[in-house]
SEKOL-761115 format. One line per 10 residues: number of its first residue (from 0); their letters; for each residue x, z, y of C-alpha. Coordinates in steps of 0.001 Angstrom, whole numbers, plus 524288, in hexadecimal, padded with zeros to 5 digits. Each point is the difference from the previous one (the first is absolute). Example, Ala and Ser with C-alpha at 12.3 -4.5 7.8 and 13.67 -1.06 7.14 Angstrom:
! SEKOL-761115
0	as	8300C 81E78 7EE6C | 8055A 7FD6C 80D70
//
This chain:
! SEKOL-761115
0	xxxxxxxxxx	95D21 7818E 1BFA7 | 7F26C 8052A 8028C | 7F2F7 7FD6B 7F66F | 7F168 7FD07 808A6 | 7F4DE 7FD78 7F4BF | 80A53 7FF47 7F420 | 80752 7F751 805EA | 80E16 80015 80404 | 800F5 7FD7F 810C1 | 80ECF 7F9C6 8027E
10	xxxxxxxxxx	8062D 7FCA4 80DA9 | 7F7C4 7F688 80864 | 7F2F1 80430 7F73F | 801A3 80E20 80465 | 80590 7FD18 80E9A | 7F124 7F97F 80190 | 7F8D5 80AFD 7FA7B | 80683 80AAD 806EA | 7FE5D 7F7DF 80C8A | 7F1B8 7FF21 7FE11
20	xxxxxxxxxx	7FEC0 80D20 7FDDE | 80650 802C3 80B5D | 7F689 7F6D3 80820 | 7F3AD 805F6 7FB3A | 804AB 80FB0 80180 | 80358 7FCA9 80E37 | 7F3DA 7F81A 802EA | 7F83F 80C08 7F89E | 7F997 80A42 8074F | 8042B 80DF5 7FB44
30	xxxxxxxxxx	7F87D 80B18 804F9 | 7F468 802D7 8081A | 7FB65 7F69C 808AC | 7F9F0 804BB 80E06 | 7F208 8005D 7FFF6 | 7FD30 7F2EC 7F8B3 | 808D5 7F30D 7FBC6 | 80CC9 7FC2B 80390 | 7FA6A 7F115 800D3 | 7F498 8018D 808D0
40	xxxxxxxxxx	7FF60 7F854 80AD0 | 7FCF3 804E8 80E14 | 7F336 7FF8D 80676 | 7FB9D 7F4C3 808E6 | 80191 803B4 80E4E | 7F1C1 7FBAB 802A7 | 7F68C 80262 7FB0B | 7FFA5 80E69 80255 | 7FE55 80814 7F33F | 7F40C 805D0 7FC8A
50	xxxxxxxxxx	80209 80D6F 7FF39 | 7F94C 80C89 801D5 | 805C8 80636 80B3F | 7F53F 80AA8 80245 | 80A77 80B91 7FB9A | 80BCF 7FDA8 8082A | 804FA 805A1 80B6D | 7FFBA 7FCD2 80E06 | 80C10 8008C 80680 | 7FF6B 80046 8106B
60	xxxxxxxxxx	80CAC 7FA3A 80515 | 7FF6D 8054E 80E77 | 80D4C 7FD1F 80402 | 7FCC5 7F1CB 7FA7D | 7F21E 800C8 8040B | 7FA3C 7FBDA 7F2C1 | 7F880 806CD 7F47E | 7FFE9 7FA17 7F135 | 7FCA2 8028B 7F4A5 | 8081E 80223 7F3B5
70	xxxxxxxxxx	7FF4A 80762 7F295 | 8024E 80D76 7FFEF | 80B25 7FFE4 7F96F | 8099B 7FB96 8093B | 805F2 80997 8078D | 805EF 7FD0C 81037 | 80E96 8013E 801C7 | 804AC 800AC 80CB8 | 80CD5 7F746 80395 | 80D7F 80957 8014F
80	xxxxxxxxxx	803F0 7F62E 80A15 | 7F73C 7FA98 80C93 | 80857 7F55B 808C2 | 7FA0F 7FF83 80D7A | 7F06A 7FF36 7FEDC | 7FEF2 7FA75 7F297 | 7F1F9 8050A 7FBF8 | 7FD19 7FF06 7F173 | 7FCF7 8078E 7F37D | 803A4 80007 7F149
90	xxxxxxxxxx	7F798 801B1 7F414 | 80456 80347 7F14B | 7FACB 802ED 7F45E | 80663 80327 7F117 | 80748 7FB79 7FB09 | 80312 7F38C 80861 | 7F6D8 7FACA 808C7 | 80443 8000C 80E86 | 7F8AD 7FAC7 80C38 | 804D5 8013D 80DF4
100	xxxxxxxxxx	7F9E0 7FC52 80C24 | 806F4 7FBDE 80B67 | 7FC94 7FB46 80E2D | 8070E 7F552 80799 | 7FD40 7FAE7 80CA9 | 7FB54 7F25B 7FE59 | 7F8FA 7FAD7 80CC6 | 7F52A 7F549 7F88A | 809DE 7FBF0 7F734 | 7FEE3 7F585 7F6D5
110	xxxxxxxxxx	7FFD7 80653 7F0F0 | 804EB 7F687 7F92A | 80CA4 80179 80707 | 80186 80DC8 7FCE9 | 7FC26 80197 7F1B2 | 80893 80251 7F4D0 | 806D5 7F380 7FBE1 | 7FC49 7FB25 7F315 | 80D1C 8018E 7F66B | 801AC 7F862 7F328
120	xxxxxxxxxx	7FF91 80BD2 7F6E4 | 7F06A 802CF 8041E | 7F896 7FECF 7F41B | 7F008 7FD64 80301 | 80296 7FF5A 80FB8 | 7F312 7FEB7 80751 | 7FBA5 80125 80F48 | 7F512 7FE90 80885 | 7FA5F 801D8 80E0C | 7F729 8095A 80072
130	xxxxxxxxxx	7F7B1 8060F 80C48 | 7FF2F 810B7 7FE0E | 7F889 806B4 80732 | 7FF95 7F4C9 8094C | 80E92 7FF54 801A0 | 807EA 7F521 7F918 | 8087E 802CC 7F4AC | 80A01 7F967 7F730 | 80022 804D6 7F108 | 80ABA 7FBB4 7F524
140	xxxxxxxxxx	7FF2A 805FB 7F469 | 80B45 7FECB 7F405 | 807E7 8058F 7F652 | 80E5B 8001C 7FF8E | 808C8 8013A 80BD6 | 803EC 80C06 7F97D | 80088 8092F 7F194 | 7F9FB 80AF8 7FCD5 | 80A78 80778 7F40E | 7F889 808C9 7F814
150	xxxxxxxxxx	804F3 80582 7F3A2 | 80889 7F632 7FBF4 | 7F74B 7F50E 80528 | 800C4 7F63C 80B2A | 7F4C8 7F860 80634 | 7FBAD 7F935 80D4C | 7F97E 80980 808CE | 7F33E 7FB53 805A8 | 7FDCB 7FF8E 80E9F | 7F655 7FE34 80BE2
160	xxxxxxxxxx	80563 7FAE9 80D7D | 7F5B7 7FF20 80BCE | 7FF56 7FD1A 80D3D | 7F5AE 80539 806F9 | 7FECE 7FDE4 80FE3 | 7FAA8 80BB4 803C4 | 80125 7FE0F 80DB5 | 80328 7F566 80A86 | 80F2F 80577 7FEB9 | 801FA 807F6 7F375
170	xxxxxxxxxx	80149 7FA83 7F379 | 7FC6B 80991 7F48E | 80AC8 7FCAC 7F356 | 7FCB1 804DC 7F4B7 | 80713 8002E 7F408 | 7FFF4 804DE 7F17E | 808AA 7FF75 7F31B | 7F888 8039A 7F57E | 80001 80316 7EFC5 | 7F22C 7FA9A 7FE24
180	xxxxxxxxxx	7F83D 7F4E8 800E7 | 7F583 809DF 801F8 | 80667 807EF 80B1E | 80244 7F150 80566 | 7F24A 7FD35 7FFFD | 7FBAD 80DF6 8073B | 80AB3 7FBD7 80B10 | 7F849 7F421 80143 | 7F464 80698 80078 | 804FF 80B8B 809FF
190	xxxxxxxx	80359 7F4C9 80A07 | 7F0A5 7FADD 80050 | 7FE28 80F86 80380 | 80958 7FFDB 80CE4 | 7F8E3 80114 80D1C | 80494 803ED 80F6A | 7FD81 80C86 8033A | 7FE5C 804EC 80FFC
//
């Protein structure tokens, strides 16, 4: 027999008690959360954020043939394996934001056919057509679709995938996995930043 507030907890009484318990310690964060809340929702593809990109770096892609910008704090990793003439690059920054680049020949395709496909456990999905740099692009912007585990904790990773046509037969993919909403809202501003280089 156990005792809650002086009073004596038997059987079924208990069971319910312990079960609740249960529910709220495993729906309760425990410690630190990444660089803001576990509940915030992701940015809107469109509009772009308003942010002051007047700091970050300029990265020239010449095997691409593009230059962006992006906050200093990502750092390039090359790929350890290249099949054929795959062309891309990979950004990361601590402790677990990711974006990679990658170039696919796609003769005036038709976006919509090769974005991501939308999957039931993306929480705040959004996407729009958007011209950059006078080249069309194709923005979706989520969380979920993966977890970030950080001491002890599990949440839905944010991300950014875009399309951007950056020529009558390459197709510029980008995408990102990311801890915060607010290194989701810098990818969405480094896209507005990509232009063609010659």
């Amino acid at each position: 027999m156990s005792t809650f507030a002086g009073e004596s907890l038997k059987g079924e009484h208990l069971v319910k008690i312990l079960i609740a318990i249960g529910i709220i310690m495993s729906t309760t964060p425990v410690g630190p959360i990444i660089g803001g809340q576990a509940s915030d929702g992701p940015a809107a593809a469109c509009p772009p954020p308003q942010l002051d990109t007047t700091t970050w770096k300029t990265e020239y892609l010449n095997t691409i043939g593009i230059r962006l910008n992006l906050p200093r704090r990502y750092k390039g990793k090359g790929w350890d394996v290249k099949i054929g003439s795959l062309r891309g690059q990979s950004y990361e920054a601590e402790p677990f934001d990711v974006i990679h680049l990658e170039v696919e020949v796609a003769k005036d395709v038709n976006l919509k056919s090769k974005k991501l496909i939308r999957q039931a456990d993306y929480i705040g999905y959004t996407e729009c057509n958007e011209g950059i740099n006078g080249r069309a692009a194709l923005i979706q912007s989520f969380r979920g679709g993966g977890i970030i585990v950080d001491a002890g904790r599990q949440f839905p990773s944010y991300h950014v995938e875009a399309l951007w046509q950056f020529s009558s037969e390459h197709l510029l993919r980008i995408s990102s996995q990311l801890a915060t909403r607010q290194s989701q809202e810098e990818v969405l501003a480094m896209l507005r930043t990509l232009e063609v280089v010659r």
